[in-house]
C-alpha positions in Angstrom: 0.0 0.0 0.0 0.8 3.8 -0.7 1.1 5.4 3.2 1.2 9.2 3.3 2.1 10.5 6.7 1.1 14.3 6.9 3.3 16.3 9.1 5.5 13.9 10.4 9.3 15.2 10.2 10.4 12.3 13.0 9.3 9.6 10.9 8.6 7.2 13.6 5.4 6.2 11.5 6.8 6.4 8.2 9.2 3.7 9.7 7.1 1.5 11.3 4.5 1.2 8.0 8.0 0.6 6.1 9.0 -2.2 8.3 5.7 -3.6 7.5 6.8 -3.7 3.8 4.3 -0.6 2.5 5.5 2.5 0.5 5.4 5.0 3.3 6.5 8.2 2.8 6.5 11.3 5.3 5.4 15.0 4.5 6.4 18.2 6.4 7.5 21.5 5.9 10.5 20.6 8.2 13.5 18.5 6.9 13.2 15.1 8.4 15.0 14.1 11.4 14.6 9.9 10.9 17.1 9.3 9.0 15.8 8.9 5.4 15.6 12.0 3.6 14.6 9.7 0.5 11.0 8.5 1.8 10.4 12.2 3.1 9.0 15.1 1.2 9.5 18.4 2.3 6.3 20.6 1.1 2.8 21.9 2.2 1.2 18.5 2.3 -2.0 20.3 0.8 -0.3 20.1 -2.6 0.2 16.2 -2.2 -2.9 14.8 -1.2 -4.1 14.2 -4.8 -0.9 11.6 -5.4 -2.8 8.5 -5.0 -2.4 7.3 -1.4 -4.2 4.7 -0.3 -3.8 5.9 3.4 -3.0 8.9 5.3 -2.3 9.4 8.4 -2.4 13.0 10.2 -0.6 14.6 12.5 -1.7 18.3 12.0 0.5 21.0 14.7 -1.5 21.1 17.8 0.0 24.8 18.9 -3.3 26.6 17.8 -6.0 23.7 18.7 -5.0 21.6 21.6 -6.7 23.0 24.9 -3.8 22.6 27.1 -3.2 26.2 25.8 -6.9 27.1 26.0 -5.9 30.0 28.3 -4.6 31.8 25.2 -7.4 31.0 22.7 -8.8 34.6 23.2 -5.5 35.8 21.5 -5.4 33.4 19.2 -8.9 33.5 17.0 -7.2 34.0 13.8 -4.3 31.1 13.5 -7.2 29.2 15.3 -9.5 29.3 12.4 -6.9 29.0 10.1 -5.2 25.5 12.1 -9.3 24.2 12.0 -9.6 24.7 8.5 -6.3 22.5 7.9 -7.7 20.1 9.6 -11.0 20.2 8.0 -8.8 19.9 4.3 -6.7 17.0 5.3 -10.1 14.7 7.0 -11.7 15.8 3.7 -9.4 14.5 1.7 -9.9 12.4 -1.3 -8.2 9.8 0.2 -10.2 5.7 1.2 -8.5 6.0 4.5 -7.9 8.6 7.0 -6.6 8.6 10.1 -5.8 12.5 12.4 -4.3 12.8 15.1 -4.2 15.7 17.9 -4.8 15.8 21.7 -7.6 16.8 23.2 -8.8 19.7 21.3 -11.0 21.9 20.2 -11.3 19.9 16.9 -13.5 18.1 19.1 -15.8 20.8 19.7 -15.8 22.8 15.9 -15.4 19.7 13.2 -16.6 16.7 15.2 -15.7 14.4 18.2 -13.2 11.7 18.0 -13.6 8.4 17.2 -11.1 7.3 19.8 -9.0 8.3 23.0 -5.5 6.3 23.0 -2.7 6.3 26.0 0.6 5.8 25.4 0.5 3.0 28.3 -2.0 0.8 26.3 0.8 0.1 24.0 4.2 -0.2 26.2 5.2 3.2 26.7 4.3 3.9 31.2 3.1 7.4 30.3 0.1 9.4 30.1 -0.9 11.6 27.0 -4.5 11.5 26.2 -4.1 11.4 22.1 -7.0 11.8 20.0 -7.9 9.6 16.9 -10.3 10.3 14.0 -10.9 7.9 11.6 -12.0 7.4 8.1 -12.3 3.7 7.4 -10.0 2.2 9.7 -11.1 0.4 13.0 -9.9 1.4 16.4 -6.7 0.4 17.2 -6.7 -2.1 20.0 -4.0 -2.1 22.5 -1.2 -3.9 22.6 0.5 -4.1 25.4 -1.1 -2.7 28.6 1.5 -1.2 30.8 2.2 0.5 34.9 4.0 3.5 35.5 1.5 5.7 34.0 3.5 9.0 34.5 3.2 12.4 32.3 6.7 12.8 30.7 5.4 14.8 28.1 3.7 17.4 30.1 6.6 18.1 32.9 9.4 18.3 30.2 11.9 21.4 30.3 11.9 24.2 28.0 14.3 23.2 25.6 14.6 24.1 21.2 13.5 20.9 20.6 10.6 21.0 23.4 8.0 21.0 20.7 9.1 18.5 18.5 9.6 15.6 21.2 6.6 16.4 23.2 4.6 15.6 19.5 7.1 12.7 18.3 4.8 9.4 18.1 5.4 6.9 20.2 6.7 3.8 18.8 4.4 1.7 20.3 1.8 3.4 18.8 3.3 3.8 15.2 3.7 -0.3 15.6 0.2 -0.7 16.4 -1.0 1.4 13.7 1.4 -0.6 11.0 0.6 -3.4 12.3 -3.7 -2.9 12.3 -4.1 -0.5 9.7 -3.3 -2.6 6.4 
């Protein structure tokens, strides 16, 4: 199968659909930090979602939607609207199979609820990060390894250059789960 994964410059999904033995290939505006600058392309994924894929899977920036920064929203209406309607183009896409990914957010609220609420712990990583799933014919993903040590990494990590990028990296058990049931 054809994998696109939208806004992914880590390419910890890209990988795992790879390992899998699919034609993954990962789309950002960043240069790609995993390692294989041959399965990435660096554009606006808008211009790439008419190339045929037979999946995509979404991982639009949360800055402007995710309500862990709600206390700014009244500051923000603009890039807000403009981050929802980016959203709305890539689950609109002309594409069988759709999955988007975000925390909680006010997607939920403007476009439409999610389908599914995943944790990090449900598939080996001991950490909390309430992540968001919507889904365009693909089934839930079902956990694969239940885990202790349920601890919020993500949310107490330090202000660093990179802060951004590893608090939205995927985690791997997660990018396996989704190669693995999303064939």
């Amino acid at each position: 199968m054809k994998i696109l994964v939208a806004c992914e410059e880590s390419q910890v999904v890209c990988k795992a659909f790879r390992n899998k033995g699919h034609e993954a290939y990962s789309c950002d505006i960043l240069n790609c930090s995993g390692g294989h600058p041959e399965w990435h392309i660096k554009d606006n994924i808008l211009k790439h979602l008419d190339d045929g894929w037979d999946i995509m899977i979404a991982f639009p920036p949360c800055t402007h939607l995710a309500v862990s920064g709600a206390r700014w929203f009244k500051y923000k209406k603009q890039e807000q609207e403009k981050a929802l309607e980016f959203v709305w183009d890539l689950l609109n896409a002309n594409i069988h199979k759709i999955a988007l990914e975000n925390p909680i957010s006010i997607i939920s609220t403007k476009i439409k609820k999610p389908d599914q609420i995943i944790q990090p712990w449900q598939f080996g990583h001991g950490e909390t990060k309430a992540t968001c799933l919507w889904l365009k014919n693909l089934p839930l993903l079902k956990p694969t390894n239940i885990v202790d040590g349920r601890e919020g990494r993500i949310w107490k990590m330090s202000p660093s250059p990179d802060r951004g990028k590893e608090r939205s990296r995927t985690y791997q058990g997660i990018a396996e789960a989704m190669a693995e049931q999303w064939e």
